[in-house]
C-alpha positions in Angstrom: 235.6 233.2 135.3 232.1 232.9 134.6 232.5 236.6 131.8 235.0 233.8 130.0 233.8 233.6 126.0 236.6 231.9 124.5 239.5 229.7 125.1 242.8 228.6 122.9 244.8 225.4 123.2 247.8 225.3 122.5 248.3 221.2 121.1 245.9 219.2 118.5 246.9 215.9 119.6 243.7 213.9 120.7 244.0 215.8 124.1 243.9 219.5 123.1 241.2 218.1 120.5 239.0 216.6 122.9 239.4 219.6 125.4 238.1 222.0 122.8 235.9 219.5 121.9 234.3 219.8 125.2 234.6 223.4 125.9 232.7 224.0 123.2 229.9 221.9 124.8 229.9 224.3 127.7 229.3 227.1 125.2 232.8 228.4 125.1 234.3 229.1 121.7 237.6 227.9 121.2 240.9 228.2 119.0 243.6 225.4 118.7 247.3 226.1 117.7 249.8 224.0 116.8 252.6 223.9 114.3 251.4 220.2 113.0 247.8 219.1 111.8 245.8 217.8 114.5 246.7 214.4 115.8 250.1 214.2 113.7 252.1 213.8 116.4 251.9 211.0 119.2 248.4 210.7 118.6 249.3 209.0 115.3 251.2 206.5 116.4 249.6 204.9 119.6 248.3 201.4 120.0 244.6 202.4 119.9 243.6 201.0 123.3 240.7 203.1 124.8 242.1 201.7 128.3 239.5 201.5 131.6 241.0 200.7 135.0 242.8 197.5 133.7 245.6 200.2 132.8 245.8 202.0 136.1 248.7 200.4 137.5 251.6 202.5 137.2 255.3 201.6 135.8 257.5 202.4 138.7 257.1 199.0 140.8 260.0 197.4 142.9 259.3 194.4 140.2 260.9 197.2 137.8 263.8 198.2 139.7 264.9 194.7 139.8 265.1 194.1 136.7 267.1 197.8 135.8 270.5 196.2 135.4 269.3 194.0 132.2 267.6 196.9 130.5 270.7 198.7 130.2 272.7 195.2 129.2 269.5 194.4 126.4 268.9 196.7 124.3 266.0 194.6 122.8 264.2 194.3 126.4 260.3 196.1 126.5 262.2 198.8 128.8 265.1 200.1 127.3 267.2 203.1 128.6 269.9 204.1 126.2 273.3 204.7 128.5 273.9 207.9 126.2 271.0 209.2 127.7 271.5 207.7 131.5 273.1 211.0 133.0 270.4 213.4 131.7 267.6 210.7 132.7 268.8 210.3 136.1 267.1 213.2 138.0 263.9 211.8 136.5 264.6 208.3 137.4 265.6 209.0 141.0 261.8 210.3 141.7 260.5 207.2 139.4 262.2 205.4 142.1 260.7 206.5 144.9 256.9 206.2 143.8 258.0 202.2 143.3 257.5 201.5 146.6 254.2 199.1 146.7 252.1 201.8 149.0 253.3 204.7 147.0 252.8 203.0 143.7 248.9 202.0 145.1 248.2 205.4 146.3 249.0 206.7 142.5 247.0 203.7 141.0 244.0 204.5 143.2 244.7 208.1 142.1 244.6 207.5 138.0 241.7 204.6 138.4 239.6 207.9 139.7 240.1 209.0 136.4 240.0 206.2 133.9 237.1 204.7 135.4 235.3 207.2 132.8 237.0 207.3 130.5 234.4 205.2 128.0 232.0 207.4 129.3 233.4 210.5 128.2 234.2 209.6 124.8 230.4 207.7 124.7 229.9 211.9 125.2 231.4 213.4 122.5 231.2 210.5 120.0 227.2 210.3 120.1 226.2 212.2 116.6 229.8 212.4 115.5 231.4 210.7 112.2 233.9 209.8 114.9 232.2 207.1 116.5 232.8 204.7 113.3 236.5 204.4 114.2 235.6 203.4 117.6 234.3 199.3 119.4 234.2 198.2 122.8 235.0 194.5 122.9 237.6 195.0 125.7 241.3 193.6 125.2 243.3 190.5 125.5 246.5 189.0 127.2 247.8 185.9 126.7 250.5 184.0 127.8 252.1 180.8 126.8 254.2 179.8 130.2 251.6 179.1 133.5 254.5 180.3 135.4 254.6 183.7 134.5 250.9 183.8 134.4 250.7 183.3 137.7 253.4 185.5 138.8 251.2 188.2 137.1 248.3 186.8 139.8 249.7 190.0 142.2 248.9 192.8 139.3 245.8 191.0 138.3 244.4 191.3 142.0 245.6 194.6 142.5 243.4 195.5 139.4 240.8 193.9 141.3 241.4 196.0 144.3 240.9 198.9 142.3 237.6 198.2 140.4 238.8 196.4 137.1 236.9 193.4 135.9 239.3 190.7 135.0 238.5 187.2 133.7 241.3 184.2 133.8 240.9 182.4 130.4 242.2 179.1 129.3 243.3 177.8 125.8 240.3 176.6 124.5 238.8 180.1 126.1 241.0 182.2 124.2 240.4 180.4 120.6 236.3 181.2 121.4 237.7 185.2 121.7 240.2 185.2 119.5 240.8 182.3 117.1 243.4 183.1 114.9 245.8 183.4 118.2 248.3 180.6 118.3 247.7 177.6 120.7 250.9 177.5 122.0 249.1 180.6 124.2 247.6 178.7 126.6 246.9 181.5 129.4 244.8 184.2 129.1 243.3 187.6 131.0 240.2 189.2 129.4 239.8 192.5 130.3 235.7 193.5 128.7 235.9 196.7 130.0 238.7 197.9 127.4 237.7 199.9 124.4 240.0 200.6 120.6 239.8 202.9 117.8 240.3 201.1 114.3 242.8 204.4 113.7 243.7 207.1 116.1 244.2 209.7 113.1 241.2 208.8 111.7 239.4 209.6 115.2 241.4 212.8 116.0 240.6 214.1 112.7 237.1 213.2 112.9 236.8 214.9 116.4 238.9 218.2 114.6 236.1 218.2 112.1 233.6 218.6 114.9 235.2 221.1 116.3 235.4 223.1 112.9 231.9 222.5 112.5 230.8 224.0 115.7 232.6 226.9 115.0 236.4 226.6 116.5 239.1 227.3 114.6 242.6 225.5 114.3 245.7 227.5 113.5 249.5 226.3 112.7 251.6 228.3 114.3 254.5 226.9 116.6 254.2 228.6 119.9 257.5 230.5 121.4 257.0 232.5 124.4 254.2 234.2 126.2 253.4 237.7 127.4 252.5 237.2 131.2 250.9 240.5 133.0 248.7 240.5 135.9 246.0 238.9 134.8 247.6 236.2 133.3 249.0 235.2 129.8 247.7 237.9 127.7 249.3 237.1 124.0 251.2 233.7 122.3 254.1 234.6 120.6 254.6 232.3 117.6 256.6 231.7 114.5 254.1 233.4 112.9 252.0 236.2 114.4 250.9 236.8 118.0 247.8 235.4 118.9 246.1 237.4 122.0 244.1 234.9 124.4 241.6 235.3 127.4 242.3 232.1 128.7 244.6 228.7 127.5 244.9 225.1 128.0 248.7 224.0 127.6 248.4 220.2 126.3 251.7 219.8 123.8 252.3 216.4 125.0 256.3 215.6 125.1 256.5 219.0 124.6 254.8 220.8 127.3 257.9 221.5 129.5 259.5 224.3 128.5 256.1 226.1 127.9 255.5 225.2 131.5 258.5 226.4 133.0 258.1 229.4 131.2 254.5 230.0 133.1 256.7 229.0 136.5 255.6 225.6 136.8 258.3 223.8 136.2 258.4 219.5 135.6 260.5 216.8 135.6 258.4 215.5 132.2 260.4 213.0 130.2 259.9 210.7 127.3 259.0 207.4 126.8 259.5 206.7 123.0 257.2 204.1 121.6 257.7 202.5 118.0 255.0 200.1 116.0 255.1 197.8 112.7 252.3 198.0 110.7 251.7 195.7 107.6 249.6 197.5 105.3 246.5 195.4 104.1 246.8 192.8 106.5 243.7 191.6 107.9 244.9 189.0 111.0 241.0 188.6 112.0 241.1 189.7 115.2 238.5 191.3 117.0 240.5 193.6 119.8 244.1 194.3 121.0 245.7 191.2 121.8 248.9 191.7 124.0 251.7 188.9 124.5 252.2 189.4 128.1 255.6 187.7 127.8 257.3 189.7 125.2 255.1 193.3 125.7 254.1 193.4 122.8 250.8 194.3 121.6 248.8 193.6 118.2 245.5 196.0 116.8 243.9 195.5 113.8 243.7 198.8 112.2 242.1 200.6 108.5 244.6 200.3 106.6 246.5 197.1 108.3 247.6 195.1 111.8 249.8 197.5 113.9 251.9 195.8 115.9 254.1 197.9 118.9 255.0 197.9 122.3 257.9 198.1 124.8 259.3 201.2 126.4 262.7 203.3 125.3 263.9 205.8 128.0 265.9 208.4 125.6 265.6 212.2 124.6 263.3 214.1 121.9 266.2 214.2 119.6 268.1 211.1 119.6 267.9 208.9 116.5 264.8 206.5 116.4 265.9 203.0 117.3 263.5 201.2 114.3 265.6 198.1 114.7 262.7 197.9 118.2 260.3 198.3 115.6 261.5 195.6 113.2 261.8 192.9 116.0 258.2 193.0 116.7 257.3 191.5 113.6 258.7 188.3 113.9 257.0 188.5 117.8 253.6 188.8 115.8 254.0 186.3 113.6 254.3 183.9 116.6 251.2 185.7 118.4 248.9 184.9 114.5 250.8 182.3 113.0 249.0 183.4 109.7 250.9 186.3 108.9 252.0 186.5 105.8 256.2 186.5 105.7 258.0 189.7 105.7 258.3 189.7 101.4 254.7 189.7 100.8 253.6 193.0 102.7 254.2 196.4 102.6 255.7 197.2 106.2 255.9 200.5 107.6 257.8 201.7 111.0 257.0 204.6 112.7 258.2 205.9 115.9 256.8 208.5 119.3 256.9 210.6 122.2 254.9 209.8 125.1 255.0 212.4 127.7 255.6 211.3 131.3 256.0 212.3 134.8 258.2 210.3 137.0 255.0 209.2 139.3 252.8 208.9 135.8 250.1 210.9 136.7 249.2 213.9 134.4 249.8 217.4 134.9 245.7 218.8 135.0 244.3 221.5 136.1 244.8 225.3 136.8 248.2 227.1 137.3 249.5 227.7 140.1 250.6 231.5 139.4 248.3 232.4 136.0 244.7 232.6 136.7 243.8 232.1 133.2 246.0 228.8 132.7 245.3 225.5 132.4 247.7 222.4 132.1 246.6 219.2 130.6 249.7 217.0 129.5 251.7 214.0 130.5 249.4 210.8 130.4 252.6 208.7 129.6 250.8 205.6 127.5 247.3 206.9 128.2 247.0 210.1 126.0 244.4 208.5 123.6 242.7 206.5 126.7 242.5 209.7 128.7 242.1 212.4 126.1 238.1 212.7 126.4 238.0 212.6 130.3 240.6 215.0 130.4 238.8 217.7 128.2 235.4 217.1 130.5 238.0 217.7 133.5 239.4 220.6 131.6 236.1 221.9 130.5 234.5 221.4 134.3 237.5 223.3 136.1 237.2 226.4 133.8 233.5 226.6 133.8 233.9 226.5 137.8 232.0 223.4 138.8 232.6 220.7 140.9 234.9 217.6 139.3 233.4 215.0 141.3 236.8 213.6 141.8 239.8 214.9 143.9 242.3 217.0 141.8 245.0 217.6 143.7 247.2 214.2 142.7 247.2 215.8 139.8 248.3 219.4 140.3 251.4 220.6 138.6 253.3 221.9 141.9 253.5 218.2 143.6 256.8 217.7 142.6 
């Protein structure tokens, strides 16, 4: 497609930013749609983490599966799966099962470290000259447990990060205070992962990235897409809520919402949702200088702009079930265990918020070129690593439609697989 002038994405979460972003680098001009403002959606919300290989392993594990029959007892457990939503889920689930096996579950690891092992990189790309890089510090991430017991039975997943190229360093207690001294001592185990990277506010960063974009010419345009017109060439027009928007070529990267837009190219997913909730207390510094995670209770702490986010834990339910914000509420009390110098719940402004984070039963993403369009790209479903991935996937994106060479092998990632 070397004649190709101009591209349109359809999603301005971090992803469909950073792949316009980086098309426009290879001297395409580009236009994003997308019924919110750019990084509104699950972009907002997210943790922060700018993730290397230490977050390669996937989910599904036969350490999982045995532990199923509580999450549907606990509600309150990191991975919940709402029995209203059990019969709908269990299609998905099935397949989730069957990438647990250890050898399956390693093949997919090696499969996503190929791509997060750059993902620093990229963004180091895109962020050099840009407002954009003030949100953003590389001082790697913290876990820390207070039990030696299950910090050893996390010895497996720490050498299987090994395995795959992570750099991982065991701390002790008086180690953990030199990183992070405001962390409780009753945290007496730690893994440092230096390699790690965080944004001081996702928004902030997608915005900041949108702006480039504007600046270098693309445009951004709210408009919810509905359909397509499909002719031999390829998708030819948009239709939207508002009017049709005629394309050469697109990149599909709605997120949670990238299904039905799939299926309607013929390339259809088994892509479900894991909703993810944080508590944030507005104007609370807790002095820490990365992501700290309590590897006990799965829950993670950031220090943000505008306050300490505090969120993990996983919830298997639908796009339009109720949010769940009593998941939300209990991680504040977890916190205040993590920095015993929180301030109590009275004293600070606390606010709850609640996403989607797209995901494929094997989590790998859906990238690269359709199967049936010639001019269609997909570049959705990074489960928890959306933000992490978002700049490696637009210099993937941007590669395959320029026609070069990924340097990687693509086809784990391919959207017929399943």
């Amino acid at each position: 497609m070397n004649e190709l002038r101009h591209v349109t994405i359809v999603g301005a979460g971090i992803v469909g930013v950073c792949c316009a972003r980086f098309l426009q680098r290879a001297g395409l001009q580009v236009t994003v749609v997308d019924r919110g403002e750019p990084g509104k959606g699950t972009s907002f919300g997210n943790m922060g983490m700018l993730c290397a290989i230490e977050h390669a392993l996937p989910l599904p594990s036969t350490a999982v599966l045995k532990n199923v029959p509580r999450m549907l007892i606990d509600p309150g457990s990191p991975l919940a799966i709402r029995w209203r939503y059990l019969p709908r889920l269990m299609p998905w689930l099935v397949r989730f099962v069957a990438n647990a096996p250890e050898s399956t579950r390693m093949r997919n690891a090696r499969s996503l470290a190929s791509l997060m092992k750059d993902t620093l990189s990229a963004y180091g790309t895109i962020l050099e000259g840009s407002d954009a890089a003030a949100y953003v510090r590389r001082r790697g991430s913290l876990d820390v447990y207070r039990n030696e017991s299950t910090f050893a039975a996390e010895a497996g997943e720490r050498a299987r990060l090994r395995e795959l190229g992570a750099t991982v360093e065991e701390l002790n207690v008086d180690e953990i205070k030199q990183l992070e001294p405001n962390v409780s001592r009753d945290f007496r185990y730690g893994a440092y992962f230096p390699d790690c990277g965080h944004t001081l506010d996702p928004y902030r960063l997608t915005n900041a990235l949108a702006d480039d974009v504007r600046a270098a010419g693309g445009q951004f345009v709210r408009a919810e897409v509905l359909g397509m017109d499909v002719g031999d060439d390829g998708v030819s027009r948009l239709l939207t809520d508002a009017d049709p928007i005629s394309i050469e070529a697109m990149v599909l990267a709605t997120g949670a919402w990238s299904g039905p837009l799939a299926a309607a190219l013929g390339s259809r997913v088994p892509l479900d949702t894991e909703r993810g909730y944080h508590t944030v207390l507005q104007g609370v510094d807790a002095g820490i200088q990365r992501p700290v995670g309590d590897g006990e209770a799965n829950l993670g702490l950031t220090q943000m702009v505008d306050g300490l986010r505090i969120g993990g834990t996983v919830e298997l339910a639908s796009l339009d079930a109720p949010a769940d914000y009593a998941r939300a509420t209990r991680f504040y009390e977890r916190g205040r265990a993590l920095i015993p110098g929180l301030p109590a719940t009275d004293k600070v402004e606390i606010s709850q918020w609640m996403g989607f984070r797209p995901t494929l039963p094997d989590y790998l993403p859906a990238l690269g070129r359709s199967p049936y369009h010639r001019n269609v790209w997909f570049a959705f479903a990074h489960q928890h690593l959306g933000l992490s991935l978002a700049a490696r996937t637009g210099e993937l994106i941007a590669c395959l439609i320029r026609g070069d060479e990924p340097g990687i092998d693509m086809t784990p990632f391919r959207i017929d697989r399943f």
